[in-house]
C-alpha positions as CSV (number, residue, x, y, z in Angstrom):
1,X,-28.5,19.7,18.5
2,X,-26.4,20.9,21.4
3,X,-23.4,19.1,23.1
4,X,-21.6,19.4,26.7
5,X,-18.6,21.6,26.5
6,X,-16.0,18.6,26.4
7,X,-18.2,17.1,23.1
8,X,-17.2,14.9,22.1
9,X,-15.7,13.2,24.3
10,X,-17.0,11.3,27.3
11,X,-16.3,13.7,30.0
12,X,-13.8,17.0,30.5
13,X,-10.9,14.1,32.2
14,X,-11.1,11.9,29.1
15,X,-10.7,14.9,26.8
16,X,-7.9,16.0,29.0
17,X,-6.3,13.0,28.9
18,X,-6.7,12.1,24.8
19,X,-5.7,15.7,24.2
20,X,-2.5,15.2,26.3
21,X,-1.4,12.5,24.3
22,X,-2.4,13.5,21.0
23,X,-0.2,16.5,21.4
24,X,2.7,14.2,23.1
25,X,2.2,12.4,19.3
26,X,2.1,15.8,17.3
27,X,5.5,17.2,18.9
28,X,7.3,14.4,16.8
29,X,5.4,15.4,13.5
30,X,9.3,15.7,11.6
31,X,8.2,18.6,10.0
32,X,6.8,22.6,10.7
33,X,3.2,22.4,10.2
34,X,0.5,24.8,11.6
35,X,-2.8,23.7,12.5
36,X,-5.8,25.3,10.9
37,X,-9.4,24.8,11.7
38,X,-12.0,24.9,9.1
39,X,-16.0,25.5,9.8
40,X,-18.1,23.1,7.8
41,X,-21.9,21.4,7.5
42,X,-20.4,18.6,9.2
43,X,-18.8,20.4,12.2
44,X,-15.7,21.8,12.6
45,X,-12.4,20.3,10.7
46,X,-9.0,20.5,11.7
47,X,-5.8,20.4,9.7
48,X,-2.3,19.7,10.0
49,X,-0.8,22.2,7.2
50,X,2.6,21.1,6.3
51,X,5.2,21.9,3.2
52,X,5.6,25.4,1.1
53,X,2.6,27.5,1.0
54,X,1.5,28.0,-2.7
55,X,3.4,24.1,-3.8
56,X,0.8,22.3,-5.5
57,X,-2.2,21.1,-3.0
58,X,-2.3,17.4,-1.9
59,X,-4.9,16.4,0.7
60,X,-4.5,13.4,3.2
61,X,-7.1,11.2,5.1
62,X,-6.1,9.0,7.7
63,X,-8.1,5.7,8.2
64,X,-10.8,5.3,10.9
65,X,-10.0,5.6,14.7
66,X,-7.0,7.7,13.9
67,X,-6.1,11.2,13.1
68,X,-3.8,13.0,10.7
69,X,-0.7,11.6,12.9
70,X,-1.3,8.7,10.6
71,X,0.7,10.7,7.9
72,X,4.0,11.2,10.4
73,X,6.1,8.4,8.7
74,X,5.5,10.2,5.3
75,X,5.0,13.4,5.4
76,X,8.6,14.3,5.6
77,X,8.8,13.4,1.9
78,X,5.6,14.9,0.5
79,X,6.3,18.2,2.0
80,X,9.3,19.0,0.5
81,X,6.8,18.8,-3.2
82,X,3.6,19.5,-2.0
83,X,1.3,21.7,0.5
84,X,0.2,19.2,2.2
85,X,-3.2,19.4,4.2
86,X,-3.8,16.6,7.0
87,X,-6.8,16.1,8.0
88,X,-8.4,14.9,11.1
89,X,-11.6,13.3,10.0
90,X,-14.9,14.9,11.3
91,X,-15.9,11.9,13.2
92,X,-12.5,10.3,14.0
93,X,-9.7,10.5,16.9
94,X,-8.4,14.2,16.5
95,X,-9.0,17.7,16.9
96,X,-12.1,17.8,15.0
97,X,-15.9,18.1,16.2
98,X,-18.6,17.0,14.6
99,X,-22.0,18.5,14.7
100,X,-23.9,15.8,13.1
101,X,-23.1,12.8,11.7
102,X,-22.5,11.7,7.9
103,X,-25.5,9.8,6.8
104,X,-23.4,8.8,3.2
105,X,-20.9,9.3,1.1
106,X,-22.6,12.2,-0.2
107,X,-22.3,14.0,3.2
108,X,-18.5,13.2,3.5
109,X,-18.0,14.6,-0.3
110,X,-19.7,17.7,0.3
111,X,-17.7,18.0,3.7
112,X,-14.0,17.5,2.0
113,X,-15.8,20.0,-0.7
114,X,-16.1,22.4,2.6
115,X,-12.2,21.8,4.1
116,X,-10.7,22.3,0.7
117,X,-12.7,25.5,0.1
118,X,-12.6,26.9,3.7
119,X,-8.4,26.1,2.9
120,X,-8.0,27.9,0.0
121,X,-7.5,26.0,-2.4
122,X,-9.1,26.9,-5.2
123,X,-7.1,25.2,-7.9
124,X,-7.0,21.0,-8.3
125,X,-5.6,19.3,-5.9
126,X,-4.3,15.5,-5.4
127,X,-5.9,13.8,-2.7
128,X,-5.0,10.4,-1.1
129,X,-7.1,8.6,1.2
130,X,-5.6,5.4,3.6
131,X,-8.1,3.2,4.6
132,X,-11.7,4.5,5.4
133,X,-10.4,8.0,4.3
134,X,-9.6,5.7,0.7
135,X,-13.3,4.8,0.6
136,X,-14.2,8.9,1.3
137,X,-11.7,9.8,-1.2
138,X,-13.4,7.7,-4.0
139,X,-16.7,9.5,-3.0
140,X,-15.2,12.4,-3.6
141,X,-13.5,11.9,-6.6
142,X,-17.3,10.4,-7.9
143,X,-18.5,13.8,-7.1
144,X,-16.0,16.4,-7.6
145,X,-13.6,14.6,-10.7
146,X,-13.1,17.8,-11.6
147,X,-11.4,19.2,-8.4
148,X,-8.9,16.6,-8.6
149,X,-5.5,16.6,-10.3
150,X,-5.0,12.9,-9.1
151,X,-6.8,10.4,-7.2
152,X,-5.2,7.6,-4.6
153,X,-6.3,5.4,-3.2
154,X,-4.1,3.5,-0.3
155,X,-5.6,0.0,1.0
156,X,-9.3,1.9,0.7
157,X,-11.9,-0.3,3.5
158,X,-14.6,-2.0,1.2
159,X,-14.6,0.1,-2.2
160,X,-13.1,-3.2,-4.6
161,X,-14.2,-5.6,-2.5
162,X,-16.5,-6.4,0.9
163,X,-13.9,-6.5,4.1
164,X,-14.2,-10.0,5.2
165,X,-15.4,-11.6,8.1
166,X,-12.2,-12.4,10.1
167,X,-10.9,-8.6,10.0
168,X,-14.5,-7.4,11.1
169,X,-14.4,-10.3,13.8
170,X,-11.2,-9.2,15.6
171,X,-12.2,-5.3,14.9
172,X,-14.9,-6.2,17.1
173,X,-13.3,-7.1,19.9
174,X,-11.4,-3.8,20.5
175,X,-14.3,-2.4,21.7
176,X,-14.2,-5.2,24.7
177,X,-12.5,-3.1,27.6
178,X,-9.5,-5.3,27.7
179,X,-6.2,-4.1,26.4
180,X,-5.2,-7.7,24.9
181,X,-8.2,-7.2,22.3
182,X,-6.8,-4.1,20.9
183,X,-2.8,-5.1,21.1
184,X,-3.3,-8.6,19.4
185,X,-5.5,-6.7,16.7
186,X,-3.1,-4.0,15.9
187,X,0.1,-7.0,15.8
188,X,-1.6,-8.9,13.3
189,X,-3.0,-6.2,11.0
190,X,0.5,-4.6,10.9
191,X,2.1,-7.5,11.5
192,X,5.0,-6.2,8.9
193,X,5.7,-3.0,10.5
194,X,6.2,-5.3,13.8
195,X,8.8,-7.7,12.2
196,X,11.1,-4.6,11.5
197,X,12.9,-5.4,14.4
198,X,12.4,-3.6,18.0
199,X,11.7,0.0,16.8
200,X,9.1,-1.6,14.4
201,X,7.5,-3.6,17.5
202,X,7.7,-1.0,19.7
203,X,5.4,1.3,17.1
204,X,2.6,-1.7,16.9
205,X,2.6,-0.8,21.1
206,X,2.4,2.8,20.8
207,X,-0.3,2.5,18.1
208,X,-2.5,-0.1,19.9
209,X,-2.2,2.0,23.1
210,X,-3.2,5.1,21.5
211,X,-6.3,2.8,19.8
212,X,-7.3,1.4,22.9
213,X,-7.1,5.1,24.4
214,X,-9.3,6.8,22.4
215,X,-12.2,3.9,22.4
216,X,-12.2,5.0,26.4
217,X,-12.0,8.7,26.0
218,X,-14.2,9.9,22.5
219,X,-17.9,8.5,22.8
220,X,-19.5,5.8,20.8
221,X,-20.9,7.4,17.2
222,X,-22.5,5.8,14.6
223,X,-19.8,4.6,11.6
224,X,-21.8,5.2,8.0
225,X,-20.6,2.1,6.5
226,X,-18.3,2.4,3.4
227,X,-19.4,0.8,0.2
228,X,-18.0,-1.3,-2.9
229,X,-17.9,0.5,-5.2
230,X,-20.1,-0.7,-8.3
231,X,-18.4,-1.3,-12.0
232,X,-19.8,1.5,-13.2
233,X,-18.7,3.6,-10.2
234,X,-15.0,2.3,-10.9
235,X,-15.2,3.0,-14.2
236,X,-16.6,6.9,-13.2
237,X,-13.8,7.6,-11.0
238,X,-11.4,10.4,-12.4
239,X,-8.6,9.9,-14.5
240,X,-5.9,9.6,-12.9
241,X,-6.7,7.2,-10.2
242,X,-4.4,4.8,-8.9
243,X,-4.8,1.8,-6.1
244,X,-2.1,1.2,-3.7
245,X,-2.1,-2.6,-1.8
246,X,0.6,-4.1,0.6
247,X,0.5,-8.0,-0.6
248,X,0.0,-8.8,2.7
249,X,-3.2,-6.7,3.0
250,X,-5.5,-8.4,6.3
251,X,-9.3,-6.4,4.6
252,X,-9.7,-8.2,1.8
253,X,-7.0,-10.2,-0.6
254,X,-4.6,-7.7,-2.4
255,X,-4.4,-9.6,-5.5
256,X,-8.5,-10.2,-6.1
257,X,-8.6,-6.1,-5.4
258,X,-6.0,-5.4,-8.5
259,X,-7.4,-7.8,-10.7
260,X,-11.2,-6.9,-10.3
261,X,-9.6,-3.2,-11.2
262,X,-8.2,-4.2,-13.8
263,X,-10.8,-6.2,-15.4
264,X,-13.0,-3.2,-14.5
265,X,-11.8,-0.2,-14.8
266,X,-8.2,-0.4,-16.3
267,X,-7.7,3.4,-16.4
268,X,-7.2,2.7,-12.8
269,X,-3.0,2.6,-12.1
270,X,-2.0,-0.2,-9.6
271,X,0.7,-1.2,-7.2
272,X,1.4,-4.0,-5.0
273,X,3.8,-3.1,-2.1
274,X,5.9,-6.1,-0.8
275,X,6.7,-6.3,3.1
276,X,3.5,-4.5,4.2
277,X,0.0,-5.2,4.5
278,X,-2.4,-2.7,6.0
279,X,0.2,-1.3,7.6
280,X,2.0,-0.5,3.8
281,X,2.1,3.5,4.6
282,X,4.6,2.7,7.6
283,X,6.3,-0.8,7.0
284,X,6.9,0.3,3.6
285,X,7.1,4.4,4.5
286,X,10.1,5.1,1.7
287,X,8.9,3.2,-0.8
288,X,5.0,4.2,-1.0
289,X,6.3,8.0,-0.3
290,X,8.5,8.0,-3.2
291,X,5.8,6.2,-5.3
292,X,3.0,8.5,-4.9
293,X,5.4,11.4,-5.6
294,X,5.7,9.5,-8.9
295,X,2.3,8.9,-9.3
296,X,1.3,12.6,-8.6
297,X,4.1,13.7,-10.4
298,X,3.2,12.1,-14.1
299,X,-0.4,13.1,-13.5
300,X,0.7,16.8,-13.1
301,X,2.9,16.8,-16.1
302,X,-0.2,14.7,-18.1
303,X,-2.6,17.3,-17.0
304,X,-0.3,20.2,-17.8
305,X,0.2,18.3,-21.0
306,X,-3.8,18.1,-21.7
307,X,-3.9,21.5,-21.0
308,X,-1.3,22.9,-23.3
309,X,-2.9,21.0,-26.1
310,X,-6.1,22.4,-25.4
């Protein structure tokens, strides 16, 4: 398969002009990072490498349509514990190019497989997915259990339970090329973030224009649809595994996810995050950073634990 030169965006002006302001975004990243690009099946990956280099491991993926920017409000916090890798999804709104697309959840699994080995990391590693990188991050942790030290899982699209029809409507409409579509989407899925006062409203602005950007700059691909997970699937995924929600959450109901999990699979650690909705990573930045140091902190000492009794 071969692709023009400015693949893949639309043409070499659109790549000019997404590029332009994705690095406008990346000069407020609060923290040194270096950007690393990794060669896999898929295409190839690039990642935002943040933190102390030889801290334990812990891997990020943003949700769909966005990049590892996602990660700016956090990643202040998890860097000063972790070596933190950000990725920018193969098929998403970054630096990286695919070369073919992801027919399942198998192909994304062997392609984290692929960054974290082409990374270095050899050891396990945490990994937490927001979004439609929650739903990858469960196939990965059904696949490769034993790579991971811990598993979460931050508002993951589908996985506990279908997305319902009036997020998927309004999703929909983004791709209409009116601005409107895109701005009304973004205010009522992070509709929390947005009642923080003008700083909070002026964030829901700059991340509907950036959305509304890259839907006219990158061209249209396929989206492998993500899954619900079965019970026995729940039950399979690695120990630990924990599921964050805002109680606002707009994908599915917040409170039907949780209890489904824990009727299922109560090895599986949840949290509902007050103030926040989809949005819970930003309107509620502090609070789910220090969490899922928490949460990644007892499973190290668990595992360390495990293995000293071993």
């Amino acid at each position: 398969m071969s692709f023009p030169a400015h693949h893949p965006f639309r043409s070499p002006e659109d790549r000019a002009r997404f590029l332009a302001r994705y690095e406008e975004r990346a000069a407020r990243w609060p923290v040194p990072c270096e950007g690393r690009h990794v060669d896999t099946s898929l295409g190839r990956t690039f990642v935002r490498v943040s933190g102390r280099a030889g801290a334990p491991p812990l891997v990020l993926l943003h949700g769909i349509s966005g990049s590892s920017l996602q990660w700016a409000q956090n990643i202040a916090k998890l860097a000063e514990r972790f070596e933190v890798f950000a990725v920018d999804g193969i098929h998403d709104c970054g630096r990286s190019v695919y070369s073919r697309h992801a027919k399942d959840g198998y192909d994304y699994a062997k392609w984290l497989d692929e960054v974290a080995a082409g990374l270095g990391i050899t050891s396990e590693f945490a990994l937490a997915g927001l979004s439609y990188g929650g739903w990858i991050a469960s196939q990965y942790g059904l696949r490769y259990p034993q790579r991971l030290r811990g598993l979460v899982l931050v508002a993951p699209a589908n996985t506990v339970l279908p997305i319902v029809g009036a997020w998927i409507g309004r999703a929909i409409l983004t791709v209409l090329p009116v601005p409107w579509f895109t701005r009304n989407f973004m205010q009522w899925m992070l509709a929390d973030t947005a009642a923080k006062g003008e700083e909070g409203r002026k964030l829901v602005e700059e991340v509907a224009a950036d959305g509304y950007l890259a839907a006219r700059c990158f061209v249209r691909k396929p989206i492998t649809q993500p899954t619900v997970l079965r019970d026995e699937e729940l039950v399979a995924l690695p120990r630990p595994t924990f599921l964050v929600l805002g109680e606002n959450e707009t994908i599915y109901s917040a409170k039907d996810a949780i209890a489904r999990v824990k009727r299922v699979a109560p090895h599986i650690r949840t949290e509902l995050l007050p103030n926040a909705g989809h949005d819970l990573t930003v309107a509620q930045a502090d609070r789910f950073s220090e969490a899922l140091l928490s949460w990644l902190g007892d499973s190290s000492t668990a595992a360390t634990a495990t293995e000293s009794a071993g």
